[in-house]
C-alpha positions as CSV (number, residue, x, y, z in Angstrom):
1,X,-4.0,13.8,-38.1
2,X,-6.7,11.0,-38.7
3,X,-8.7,13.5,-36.2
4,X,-9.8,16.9,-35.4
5,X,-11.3,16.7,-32.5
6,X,-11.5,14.0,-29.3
7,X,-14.4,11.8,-28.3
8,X,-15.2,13.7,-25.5
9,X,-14.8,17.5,-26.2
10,X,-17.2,18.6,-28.5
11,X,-20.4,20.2,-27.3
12,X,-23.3,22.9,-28.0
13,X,-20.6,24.8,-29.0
14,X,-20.1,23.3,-31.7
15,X,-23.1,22.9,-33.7
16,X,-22.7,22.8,-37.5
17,X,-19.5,22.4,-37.6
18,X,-17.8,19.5,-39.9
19,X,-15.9,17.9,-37.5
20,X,-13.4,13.9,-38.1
21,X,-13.0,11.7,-35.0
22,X,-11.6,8.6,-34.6
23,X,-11.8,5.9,-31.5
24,X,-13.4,2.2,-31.0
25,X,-16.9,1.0,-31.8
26,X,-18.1,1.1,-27.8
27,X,-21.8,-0.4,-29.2
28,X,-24.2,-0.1,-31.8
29,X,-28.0,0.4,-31.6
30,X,-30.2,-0.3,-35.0
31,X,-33.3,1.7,-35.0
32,X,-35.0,1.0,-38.6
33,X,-32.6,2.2,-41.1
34,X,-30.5,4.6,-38.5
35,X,-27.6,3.2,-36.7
36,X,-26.4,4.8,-33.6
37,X,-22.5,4.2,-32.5
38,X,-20.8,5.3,-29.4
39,X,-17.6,6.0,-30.3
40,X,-14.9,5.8,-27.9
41,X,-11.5,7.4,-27.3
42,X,-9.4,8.1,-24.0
43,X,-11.4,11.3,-23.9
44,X,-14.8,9.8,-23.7
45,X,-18.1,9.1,-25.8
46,X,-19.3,11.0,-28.7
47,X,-22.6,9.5,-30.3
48,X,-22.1,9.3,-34.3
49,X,-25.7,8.1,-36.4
50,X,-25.5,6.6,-39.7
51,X,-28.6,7.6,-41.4
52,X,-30.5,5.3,-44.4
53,X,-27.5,6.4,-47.3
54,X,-24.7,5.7,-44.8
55,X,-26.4,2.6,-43.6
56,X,-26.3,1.2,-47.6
57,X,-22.9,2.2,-48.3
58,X,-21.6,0.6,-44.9
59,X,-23.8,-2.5,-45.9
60,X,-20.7,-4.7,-47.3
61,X,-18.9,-3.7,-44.5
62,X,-20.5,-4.3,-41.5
63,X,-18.9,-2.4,-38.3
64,X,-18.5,-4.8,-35.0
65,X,-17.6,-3.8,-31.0
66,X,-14.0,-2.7,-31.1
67,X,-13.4,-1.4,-34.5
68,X,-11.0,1.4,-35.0
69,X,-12.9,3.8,-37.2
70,X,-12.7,7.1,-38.4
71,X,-16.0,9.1,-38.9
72,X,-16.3,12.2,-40.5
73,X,-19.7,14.5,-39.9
74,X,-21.2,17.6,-38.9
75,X,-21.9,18.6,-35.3
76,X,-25.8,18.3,-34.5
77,X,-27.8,18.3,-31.1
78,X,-29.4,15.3,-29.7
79,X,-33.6,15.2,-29.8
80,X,-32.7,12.8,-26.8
81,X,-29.9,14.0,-24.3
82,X,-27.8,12.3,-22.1
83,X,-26.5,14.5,-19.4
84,X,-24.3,12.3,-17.6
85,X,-21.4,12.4,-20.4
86,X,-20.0,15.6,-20.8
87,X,-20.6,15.1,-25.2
88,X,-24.5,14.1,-24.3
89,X,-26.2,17.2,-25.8
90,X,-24.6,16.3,-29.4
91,X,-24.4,14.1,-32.0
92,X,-22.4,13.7,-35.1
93,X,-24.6,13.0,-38.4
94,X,-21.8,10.7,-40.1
95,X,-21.1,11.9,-44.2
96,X,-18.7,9.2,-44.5
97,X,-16.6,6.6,-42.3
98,X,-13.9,4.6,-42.7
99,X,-12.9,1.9,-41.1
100,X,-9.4,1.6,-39.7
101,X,-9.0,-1.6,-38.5
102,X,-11.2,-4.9,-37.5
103,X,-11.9,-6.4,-34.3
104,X,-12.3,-9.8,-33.3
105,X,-15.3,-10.1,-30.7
106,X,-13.8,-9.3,-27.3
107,X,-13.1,-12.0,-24.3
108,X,-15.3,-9.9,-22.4
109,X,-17.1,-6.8,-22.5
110,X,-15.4,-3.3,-22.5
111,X,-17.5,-1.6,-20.0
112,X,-17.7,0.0,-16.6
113,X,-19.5,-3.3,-15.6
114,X,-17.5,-6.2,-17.5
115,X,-18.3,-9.6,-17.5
116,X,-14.5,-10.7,-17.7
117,X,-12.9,-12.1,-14.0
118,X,-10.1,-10.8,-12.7
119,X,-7.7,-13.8,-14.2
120,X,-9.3,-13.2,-18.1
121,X,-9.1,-9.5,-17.7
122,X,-5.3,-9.7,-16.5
123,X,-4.7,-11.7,-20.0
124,X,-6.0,-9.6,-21.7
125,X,-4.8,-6.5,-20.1
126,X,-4.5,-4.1,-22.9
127,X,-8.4,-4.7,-23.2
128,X,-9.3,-4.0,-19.5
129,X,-7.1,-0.9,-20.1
130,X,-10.0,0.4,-21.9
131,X,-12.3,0.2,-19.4
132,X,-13.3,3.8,-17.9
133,X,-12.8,2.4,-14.2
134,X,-9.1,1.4,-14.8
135,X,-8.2,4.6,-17.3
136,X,-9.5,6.6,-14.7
137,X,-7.3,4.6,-12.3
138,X,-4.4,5.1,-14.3
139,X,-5.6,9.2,-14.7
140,X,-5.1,9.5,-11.5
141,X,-1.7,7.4,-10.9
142,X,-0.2,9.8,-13.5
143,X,-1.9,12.9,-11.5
144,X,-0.3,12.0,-8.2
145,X,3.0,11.7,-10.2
146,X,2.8,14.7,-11.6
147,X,1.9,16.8,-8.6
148,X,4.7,14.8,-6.0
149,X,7.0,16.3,-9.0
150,X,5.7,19.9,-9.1
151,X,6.2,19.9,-5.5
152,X,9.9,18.5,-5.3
153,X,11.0,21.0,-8.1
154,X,9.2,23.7,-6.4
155,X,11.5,22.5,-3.0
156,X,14.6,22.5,-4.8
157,X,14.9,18.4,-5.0
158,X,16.3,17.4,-7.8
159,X,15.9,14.4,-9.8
160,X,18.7,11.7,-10.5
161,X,18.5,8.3,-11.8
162,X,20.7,5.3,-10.4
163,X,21.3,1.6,-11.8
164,X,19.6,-1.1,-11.5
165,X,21.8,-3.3,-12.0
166,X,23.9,-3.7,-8.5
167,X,25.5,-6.1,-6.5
168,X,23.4,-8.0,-4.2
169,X,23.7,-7.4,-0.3
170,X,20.8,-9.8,0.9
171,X,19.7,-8.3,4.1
172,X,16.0,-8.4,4.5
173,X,13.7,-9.2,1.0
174,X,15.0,-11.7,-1.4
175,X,17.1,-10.2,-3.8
176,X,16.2,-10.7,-7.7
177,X,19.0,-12.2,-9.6
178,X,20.3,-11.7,-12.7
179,X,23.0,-13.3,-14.6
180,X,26.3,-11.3,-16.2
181,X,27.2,-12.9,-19.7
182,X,30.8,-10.8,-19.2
183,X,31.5,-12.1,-16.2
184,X,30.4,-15.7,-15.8
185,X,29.4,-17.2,-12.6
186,X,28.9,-13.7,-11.1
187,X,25.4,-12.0,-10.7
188,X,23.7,-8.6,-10.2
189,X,20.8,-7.8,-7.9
190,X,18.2,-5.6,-9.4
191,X,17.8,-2.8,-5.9
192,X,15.1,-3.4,-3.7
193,X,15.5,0.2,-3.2
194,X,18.4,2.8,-4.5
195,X,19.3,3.1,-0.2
196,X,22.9,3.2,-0.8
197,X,22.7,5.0,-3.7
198,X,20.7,8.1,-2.5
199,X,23.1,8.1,0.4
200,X,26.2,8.4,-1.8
201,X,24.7,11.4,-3.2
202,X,24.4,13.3,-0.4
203,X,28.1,12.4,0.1
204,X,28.8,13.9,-3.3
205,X,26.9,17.3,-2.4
206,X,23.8,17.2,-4.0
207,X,21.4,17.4,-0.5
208,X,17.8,17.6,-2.3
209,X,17.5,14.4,-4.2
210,X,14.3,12.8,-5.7
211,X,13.0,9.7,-7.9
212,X,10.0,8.2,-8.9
213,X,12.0,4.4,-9.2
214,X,11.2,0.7,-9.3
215,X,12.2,-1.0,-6.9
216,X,12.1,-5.5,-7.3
217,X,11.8,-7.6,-4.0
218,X,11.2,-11.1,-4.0
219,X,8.9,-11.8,-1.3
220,X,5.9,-13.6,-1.1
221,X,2.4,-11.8,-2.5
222,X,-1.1,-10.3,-1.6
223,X,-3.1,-7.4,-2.7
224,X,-0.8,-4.9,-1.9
225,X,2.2,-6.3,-3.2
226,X,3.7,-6.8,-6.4
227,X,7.4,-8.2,-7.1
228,X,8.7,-4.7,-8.9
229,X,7.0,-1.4,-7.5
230,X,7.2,2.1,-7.5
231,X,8.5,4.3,-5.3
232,X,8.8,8.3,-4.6
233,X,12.5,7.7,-3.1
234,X,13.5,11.1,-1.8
235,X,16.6,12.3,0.6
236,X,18.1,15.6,2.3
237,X,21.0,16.8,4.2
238,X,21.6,18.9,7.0
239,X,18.0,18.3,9.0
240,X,16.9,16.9,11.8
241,X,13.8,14.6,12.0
242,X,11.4,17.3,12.3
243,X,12.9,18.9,9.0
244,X,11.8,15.7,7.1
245,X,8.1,15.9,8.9
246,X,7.3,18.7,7.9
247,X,8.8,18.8,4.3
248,X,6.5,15.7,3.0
249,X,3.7,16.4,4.9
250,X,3.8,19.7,2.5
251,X,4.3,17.1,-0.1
252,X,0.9,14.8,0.7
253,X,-0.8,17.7,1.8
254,X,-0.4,19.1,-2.0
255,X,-1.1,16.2,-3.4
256,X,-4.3,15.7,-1.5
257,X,-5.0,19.8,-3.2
258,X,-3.9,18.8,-6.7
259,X,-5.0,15.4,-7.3
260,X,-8.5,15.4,-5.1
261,X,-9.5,18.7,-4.4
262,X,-9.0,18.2,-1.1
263,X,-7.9,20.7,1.5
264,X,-5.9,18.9,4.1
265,X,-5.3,21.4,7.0
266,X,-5.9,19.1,9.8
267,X,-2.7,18.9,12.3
268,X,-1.4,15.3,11.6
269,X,-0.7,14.0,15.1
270,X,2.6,12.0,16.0
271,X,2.4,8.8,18.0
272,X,5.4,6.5,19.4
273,X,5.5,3.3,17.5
274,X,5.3,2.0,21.7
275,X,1.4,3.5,21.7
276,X,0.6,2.3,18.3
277,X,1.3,-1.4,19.6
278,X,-0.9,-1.0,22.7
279,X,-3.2,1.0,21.3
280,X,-4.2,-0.4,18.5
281,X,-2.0,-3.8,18.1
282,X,-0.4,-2.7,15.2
283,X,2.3,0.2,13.7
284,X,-0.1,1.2,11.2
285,X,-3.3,2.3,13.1
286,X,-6.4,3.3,11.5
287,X,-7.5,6.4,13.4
288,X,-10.5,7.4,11.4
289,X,-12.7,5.4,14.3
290,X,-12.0,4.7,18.4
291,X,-12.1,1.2,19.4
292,X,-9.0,1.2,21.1
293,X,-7.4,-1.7,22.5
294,X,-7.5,-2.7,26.3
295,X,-4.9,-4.4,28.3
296,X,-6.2,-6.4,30.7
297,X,-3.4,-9.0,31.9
298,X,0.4,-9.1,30.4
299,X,3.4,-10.0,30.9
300,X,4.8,-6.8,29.3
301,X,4.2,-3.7,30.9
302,X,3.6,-0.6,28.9
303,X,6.4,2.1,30.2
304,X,5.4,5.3,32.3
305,X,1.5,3.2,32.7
306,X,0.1,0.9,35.3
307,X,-1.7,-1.9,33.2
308,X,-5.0,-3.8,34.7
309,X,-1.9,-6.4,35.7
310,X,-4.9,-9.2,35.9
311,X,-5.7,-7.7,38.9
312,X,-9.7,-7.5,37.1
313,X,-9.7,-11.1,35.5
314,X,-7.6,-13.6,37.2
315,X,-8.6,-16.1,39.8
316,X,-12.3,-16.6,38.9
317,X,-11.5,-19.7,38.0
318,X,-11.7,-19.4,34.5
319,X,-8.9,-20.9,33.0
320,X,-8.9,-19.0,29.5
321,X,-7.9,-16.0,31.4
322,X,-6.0,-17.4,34.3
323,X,-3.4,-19.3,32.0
324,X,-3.5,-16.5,29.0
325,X,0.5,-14.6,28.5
326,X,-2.3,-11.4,27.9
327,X,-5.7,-10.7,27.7
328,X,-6.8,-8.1,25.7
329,X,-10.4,-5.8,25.0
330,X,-12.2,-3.6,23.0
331,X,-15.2,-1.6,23.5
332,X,-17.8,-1.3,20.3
333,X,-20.4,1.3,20.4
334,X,-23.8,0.4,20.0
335,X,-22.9,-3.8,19.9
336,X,-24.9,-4.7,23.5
337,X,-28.0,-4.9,21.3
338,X,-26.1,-7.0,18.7
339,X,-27.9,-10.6,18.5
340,X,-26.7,-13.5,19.4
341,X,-26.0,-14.7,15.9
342,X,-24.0,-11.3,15.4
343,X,-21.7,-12.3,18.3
344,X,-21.6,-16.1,16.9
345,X,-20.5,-14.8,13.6
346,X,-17.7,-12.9,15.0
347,X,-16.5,-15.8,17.6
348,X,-16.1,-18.0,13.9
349,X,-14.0,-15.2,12.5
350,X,-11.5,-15.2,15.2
351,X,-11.5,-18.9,15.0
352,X,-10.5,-18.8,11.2
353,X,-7.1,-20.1,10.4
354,X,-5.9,-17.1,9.3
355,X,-6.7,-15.8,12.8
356,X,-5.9,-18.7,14.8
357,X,-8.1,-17.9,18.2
358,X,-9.8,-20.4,20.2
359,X,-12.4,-18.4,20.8
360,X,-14.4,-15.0,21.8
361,X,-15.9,-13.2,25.4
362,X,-18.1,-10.7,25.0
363,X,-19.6,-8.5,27.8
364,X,-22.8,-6.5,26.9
365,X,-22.9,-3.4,29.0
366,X,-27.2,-2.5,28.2
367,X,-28.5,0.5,28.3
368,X,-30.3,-0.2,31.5
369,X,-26.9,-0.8,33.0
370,X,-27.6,-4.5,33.6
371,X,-24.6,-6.8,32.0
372,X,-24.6,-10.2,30.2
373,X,-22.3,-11.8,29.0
374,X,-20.4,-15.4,28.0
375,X,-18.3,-15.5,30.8
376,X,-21.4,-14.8,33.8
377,X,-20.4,-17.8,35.9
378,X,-17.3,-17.3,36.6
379,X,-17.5,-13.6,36.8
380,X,-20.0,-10.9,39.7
381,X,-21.3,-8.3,38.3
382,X,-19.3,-6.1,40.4
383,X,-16.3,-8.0,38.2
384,X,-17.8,-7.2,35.4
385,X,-18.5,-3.3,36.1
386,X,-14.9,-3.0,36.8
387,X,-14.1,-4.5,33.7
388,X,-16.1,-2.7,32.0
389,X,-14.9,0.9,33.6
390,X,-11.0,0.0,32.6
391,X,-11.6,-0.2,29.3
392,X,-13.9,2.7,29.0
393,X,-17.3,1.5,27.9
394,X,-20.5,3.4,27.9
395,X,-24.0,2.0,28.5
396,X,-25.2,0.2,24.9
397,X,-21.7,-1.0,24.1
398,X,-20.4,-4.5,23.9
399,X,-16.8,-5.5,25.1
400,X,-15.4,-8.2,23.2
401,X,-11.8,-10.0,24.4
402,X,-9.3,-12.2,23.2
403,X,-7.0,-14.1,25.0
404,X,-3.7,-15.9,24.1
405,X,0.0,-15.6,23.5
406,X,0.9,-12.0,23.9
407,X,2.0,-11.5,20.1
408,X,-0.3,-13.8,18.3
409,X,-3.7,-12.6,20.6
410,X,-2.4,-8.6,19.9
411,X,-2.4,-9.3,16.3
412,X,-5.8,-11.0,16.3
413,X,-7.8,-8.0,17.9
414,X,-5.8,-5.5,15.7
415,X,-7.4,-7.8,13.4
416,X,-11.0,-8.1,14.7
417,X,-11.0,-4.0,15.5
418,X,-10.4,-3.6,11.6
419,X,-13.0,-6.3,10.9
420,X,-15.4,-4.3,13.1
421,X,-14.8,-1.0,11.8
422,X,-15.1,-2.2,8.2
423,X,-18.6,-3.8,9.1
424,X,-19.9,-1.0,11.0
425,X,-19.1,1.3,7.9
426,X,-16.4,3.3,10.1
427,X,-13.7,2.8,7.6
428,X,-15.1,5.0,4.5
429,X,-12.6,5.3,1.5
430,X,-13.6,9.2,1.2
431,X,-12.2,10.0,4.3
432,X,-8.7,10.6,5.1
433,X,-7.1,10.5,8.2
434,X,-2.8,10.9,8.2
435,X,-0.4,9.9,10.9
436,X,3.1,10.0,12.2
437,X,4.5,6.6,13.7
438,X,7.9,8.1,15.6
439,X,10.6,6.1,17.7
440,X,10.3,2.7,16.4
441,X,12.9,0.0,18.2
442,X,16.3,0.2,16.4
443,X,16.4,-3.6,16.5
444,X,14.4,-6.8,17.1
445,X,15.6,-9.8,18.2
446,X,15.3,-12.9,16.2
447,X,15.6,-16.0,17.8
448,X,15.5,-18.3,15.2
449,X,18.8,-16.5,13.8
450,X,19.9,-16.1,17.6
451,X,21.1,-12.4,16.4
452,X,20.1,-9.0,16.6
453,X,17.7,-7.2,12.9
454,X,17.1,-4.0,12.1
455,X,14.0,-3.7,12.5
456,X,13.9,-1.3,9.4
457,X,17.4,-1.3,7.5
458,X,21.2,-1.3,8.9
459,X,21.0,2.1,7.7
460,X,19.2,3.6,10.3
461,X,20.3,5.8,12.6
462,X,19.4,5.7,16.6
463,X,18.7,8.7,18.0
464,X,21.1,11.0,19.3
465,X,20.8,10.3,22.5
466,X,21.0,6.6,22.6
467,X,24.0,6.4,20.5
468,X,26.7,5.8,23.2
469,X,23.9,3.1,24.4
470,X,24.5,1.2,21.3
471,X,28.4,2.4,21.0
472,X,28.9,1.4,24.5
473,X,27.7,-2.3,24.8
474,X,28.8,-5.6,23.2
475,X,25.7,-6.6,20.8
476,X,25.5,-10.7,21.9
477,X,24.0,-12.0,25.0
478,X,23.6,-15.2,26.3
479,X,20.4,-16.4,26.9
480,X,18.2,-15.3,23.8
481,X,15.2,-15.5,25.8
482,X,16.1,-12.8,27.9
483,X,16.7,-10.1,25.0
484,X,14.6,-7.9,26.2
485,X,16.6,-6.4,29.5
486,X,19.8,-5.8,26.9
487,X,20.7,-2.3,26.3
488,X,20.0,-2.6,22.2
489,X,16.2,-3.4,22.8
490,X,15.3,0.3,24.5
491,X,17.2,1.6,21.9
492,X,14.9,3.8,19.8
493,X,15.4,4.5,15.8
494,X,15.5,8.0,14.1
495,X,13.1,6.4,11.7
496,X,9.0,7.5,10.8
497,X,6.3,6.4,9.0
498,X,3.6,7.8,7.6
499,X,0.0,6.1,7.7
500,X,-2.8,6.8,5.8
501,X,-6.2,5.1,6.9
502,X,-4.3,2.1,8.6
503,X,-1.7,1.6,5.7
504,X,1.6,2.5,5.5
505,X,2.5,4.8,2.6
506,X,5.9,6.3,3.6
507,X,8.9,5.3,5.4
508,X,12.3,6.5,6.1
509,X,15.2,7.7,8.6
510,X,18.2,9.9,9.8
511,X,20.5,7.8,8.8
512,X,24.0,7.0,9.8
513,X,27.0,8.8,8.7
514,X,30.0,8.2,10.4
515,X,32.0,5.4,9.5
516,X,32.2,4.2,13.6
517,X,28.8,4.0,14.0
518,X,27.9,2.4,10.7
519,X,30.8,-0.6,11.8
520,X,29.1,-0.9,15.1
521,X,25.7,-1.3,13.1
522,X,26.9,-4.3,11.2
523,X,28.5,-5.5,14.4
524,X,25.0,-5.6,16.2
525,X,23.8,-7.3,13.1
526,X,26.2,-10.2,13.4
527,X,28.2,-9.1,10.6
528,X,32.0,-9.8,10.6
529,X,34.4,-6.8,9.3
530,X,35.2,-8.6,5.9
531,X,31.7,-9.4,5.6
532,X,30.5,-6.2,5.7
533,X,33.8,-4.7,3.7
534,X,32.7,-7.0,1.1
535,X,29.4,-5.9,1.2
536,X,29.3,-2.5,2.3
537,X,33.0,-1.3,2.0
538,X,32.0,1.7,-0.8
539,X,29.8,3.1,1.5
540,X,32.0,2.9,4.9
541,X,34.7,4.5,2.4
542,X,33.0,7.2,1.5
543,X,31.7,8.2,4.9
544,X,35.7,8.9,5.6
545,X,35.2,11.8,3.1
546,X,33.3,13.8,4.6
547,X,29.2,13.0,4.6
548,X,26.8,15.2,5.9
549,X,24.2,14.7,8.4
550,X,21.2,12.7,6.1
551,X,18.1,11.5,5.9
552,X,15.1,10.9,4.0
553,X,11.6,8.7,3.3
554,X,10.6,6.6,0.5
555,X,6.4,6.8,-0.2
556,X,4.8,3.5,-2.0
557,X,3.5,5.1,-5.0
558,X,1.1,2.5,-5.7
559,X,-0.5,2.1,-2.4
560,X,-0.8,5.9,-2.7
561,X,-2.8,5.6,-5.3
562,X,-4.8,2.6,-4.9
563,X,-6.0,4.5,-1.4
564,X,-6.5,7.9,-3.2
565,X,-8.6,6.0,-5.6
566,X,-10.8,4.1,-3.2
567,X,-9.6,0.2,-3.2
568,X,-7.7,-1.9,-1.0
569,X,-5.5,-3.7,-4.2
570,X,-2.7,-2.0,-5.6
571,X,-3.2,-4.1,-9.2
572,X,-5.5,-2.0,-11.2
573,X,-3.3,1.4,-10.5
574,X,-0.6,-0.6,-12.2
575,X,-0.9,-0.5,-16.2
576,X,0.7,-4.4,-16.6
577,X,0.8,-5.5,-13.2
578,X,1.5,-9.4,-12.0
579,X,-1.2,-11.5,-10.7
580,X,-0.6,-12.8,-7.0
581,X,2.0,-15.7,-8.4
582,X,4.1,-13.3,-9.0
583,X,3.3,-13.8,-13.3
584,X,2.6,-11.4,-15.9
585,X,0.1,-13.6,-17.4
586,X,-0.8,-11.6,-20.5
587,X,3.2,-12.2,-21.5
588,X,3.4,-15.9,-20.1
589,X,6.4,-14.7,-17.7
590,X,8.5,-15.5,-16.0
591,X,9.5,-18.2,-18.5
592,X,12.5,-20.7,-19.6
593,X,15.0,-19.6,-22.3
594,X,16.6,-21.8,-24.6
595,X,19.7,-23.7,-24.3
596,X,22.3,-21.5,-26.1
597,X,21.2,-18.3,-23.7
598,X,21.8,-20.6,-21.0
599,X,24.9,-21.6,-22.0
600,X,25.5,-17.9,-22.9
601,X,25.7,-16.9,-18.9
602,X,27.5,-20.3,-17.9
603,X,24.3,-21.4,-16.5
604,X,23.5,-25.6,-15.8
605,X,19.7,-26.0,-14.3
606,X,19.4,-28.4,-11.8
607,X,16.0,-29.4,-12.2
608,X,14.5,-31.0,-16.2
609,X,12.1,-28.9,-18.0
């Protein structure tokens, strides 16, 4: 061993003890003739000082940041402590180092606080990986590993690898491609999840199943996306929905224990995918703050509720309302005493492009109970007081409402409510709030495929008692703009997610098992019988030998993490991720291959290089 201890283990302890280490020249500080080195290691920091005789015979050899050295010394304590690294209250007086290998200067520095940007530090990746905030990152990654295994073995799950190398059933995310020299002219698909896979294994007995897997979809990019990703793929048979809920909340509930510390005994509450949507716009709410979402004109009408149905806005004559598909409001606490710059600020948010609103009302409800607001001529105050009772607001609060197409306008406030809270400091990455999103639609119409999509994979299963809904009725129709009074859009899925502070970290399903039902699944999804015997025909097989009731979740691991460890990007939780053009920069990939490789798989490219 070139060691016999770590950088970051040694302490008062330890004094006078001859001790070796070994790590990376972190800095050095010249004081006369001393020299002071942090030494680094994925331990931490131990302080080694060369005195006047080490300084001479280290003289022709001058040590620079990011040497690999090996220092051998005895075990002193510090005249001047540092207390905030666990190895502060030593030293090591250095007898004799050696140095194990050189070190260019670095592209930036290796610190907590770098001066490298994202793009340099992504090049140079296996630099940033040094760098305490990204080790600790991917400390904790391997921590939530460890502990969703512990508690999957402890459960009786067992874990079984499948390929990645399949055949390619587009339905959904672009597949990746990739070429078989063997069989020319035919491809694989690397899985955008092992769905089919995990299926056939509870056909073939084995009704605990686990993997921590990549998955690879080809879709288009963001923070919270990368092209392959990891995923805690898990599936059961013989349960019911409920089974499932309360298995993994066991499962994040432990991991919150193991990996944070964190007791998590908090019921997690279960909300229809229907009140999510009205609620809070979207099927991922954020329920660590209130702010919930008014409707105060639509053309939809929220089932077992009687909505405002305009009857509070329309006919005043103002024209933003009167013509709007919906109008929609939130109450902010607190916001009446907002300036006027602080409600111009937000009406140029909306209007951003990536928002796409024409503009913002606001109502301020004062604490004297007096109301202004941007809408007073065309409004009483009477109108206003109504208003402002419908959706709830208390005296010092500020209403602020959108208007718009019904989709577009529901997505914008989801938006501006997220905004809000994020300003307001309401969203705090050391709180945790969980939820359950139950009975999402089975399907969703697309009209620019003028066909029925499952709205989360053909795989799905309605529930129970909605199956002779969907067994009973003929999947087309014939005016698409009338989808919504078929029978197939009330049908409700067997399907839940779970959310963690507004993102999505777990999704999954009863799924189907009977061959019928599977065939009238593809039928809804405008698939012929060869098609989907082409594509699905080892499946529908193997549900005529007997397949159990199933059904499982899959939980992005990275998001997991990234929202464990306090950031909204899943990239630095990810040892080599890809930057947002989908490129591993540091390799310079994707790139072209020669000629002979593509003549090799039979391949011609259409374009020059």
């Amino acid at each position: 061993m070139f060691r016999t201890h770590t950088c970051g283990e040694l302490g008062l302890g330890d004094l006078n003890r001859e001790v070796t280490l070994a790590g990376w020249v972190q800095t050095l500080r010249k004081f006369g003739s001393i020299t002071f080195i942090d030494l680094r290691d994925r331990y931490g920091i131990t302080q080694l000082v060369l005195d006047e005789a080490q300084n001479e015979a280290q003289a022709n050899i001058p040590l620079g940041r990011e040497f690999v050295i090996q220092a051998t010394g005895t075990v002193s304590e510090r005249s001047n402590k540092n207390l905030i690294i666990p190895t502060g209250e030593i030293e090591i007086r250095v007898k004799q180092i050696t140095i194990l290998n050189k070190s260019v200067t670095p592209p930036f520095t290796i610190q907590d606080e770098t001066d490298g940007g994202e793009d340099l530090r992504m090049k140079f990746r296996f630099l940033d990986l040094r760098r305490n905030p990204i080790k600790r990152n991917i400390e904790l990654r391997y921590a939530v590993n460890r502990a969703a295994r512990n508690y999957l073995h402890l459960n009786q799950f067992m874990d079984i690898e499948t390929p990645f190398l399949i055949k390619s059933t587009p339905e959904g995310a672009r597949d990746f491609v990739v070429p078989s020299r063997m069989n020319p002219g035919q491809f694989y698909a690397l899985p955008q999840s092992p769905q089919t896979f995990k299926q056939l294994l509870m056909v073939s007995g084995y009704d605990r199943y686990y993997q921590v897997v990549k998955c690879f979809r080809d879709e288009d990019l963001r923070a919270d996306r990368q092209p392959e990703f990891t995923q805690i793929d898990c599936e059961m048979s013989f349960i019911e929905q409920e089974d499932i809920l309360q298995m993994f909340e066991g499962m994040i509930r432990y991991i919150f224990k193991e990996v944070k510390g964190i007791d998590y005994t908090d019921t997690i509450e279960k909300m229809t995918w229907e009140d999510a949507m009205w609620d809070y716009g979207n099927d991922k709410p954020d329920i660590r703050f209130g702010m919930k979402i008014s409707n105060l004109k639509s053309v939809f009408k929220r089932k077992g509720s009687a909505e405002a149905d305009g009857f509070l806005i329309n006919n005043a004559g103002f024209q933003v309302f009167d013509n709007a598909e919906t109008v929609l409001a939130i109450a902010v606490p607190a916001a009446a005493a907002w300036s006027r710059k602080q409600f111009d600020e937000l009406t140029d948010w909306v209007k951003r492009p990536q928002i796409g609103m024409q503009g913002l009302v606001n109502i301020r409800y004062n604490e004297d109970g007096s109301f202004k607001s941007s809408i007073d001529k065309f409004y009483s105050e009477d109108r206003l007081k109504a208003i402002t009772g419908f959706v709830n607001a208390q005296k010092g609060d500020a209403i602020l409402i959108l208007s718009g197409k019904e989709e577009k306008t529901r997505k914008a406030i989801s938006d501006l409510r997220l905004e809000l809270g994020e300003r307001m400091g309401l969203r705090k990455n050391d709180e945790f709030r969980l939820l359950w999103v139950i009975d999402f639609p089975l399907f969703e119409y697309s009209e620019e495929d003028n066909r029925w999509v499952a709205r989360h994979h053909p795989f799905t299963a309605p529930k129970p008692d909605q199956i002779a809904t969907m067994i009973n009725n003929d999947p087309l129709i014939a005016d698409a703009t009338r989808y919504l009074r078929h029978p197939y859009a009330d049908i409700k899925a067997n399907a839940y997610d779970m959310v963690l502070n507004g993102n999505e970290i777990g999704g999954g399903s009863i799924r189907i098992y009977q061959r019928e039902l599977q065939e009238k699944m593809f039928d809804a999804l405008g698939m012929t019988r060869e098609e989907a015997n082409h594509k699905f025909g080892f499946l529908l097989g193997a549900f005529e030998y007997g397949a159990p009731p199933h059904g499982g979740i899959a939980f992005g691991f990275d998001r997991l993490c990234a929202i464990l460890g306090g950031s909204e990007s899943i990239r630095d939780f990810i040892a080599f991720p890809k930057n947002n053009s989908g490129r591993d920069v540091m390799l310079d990939a994707p790139a072209t291959i020669d000629d002979k490789q593509l003549k090799e798989l039979n391949i011609s490219l259409l374009t020059s290089r």
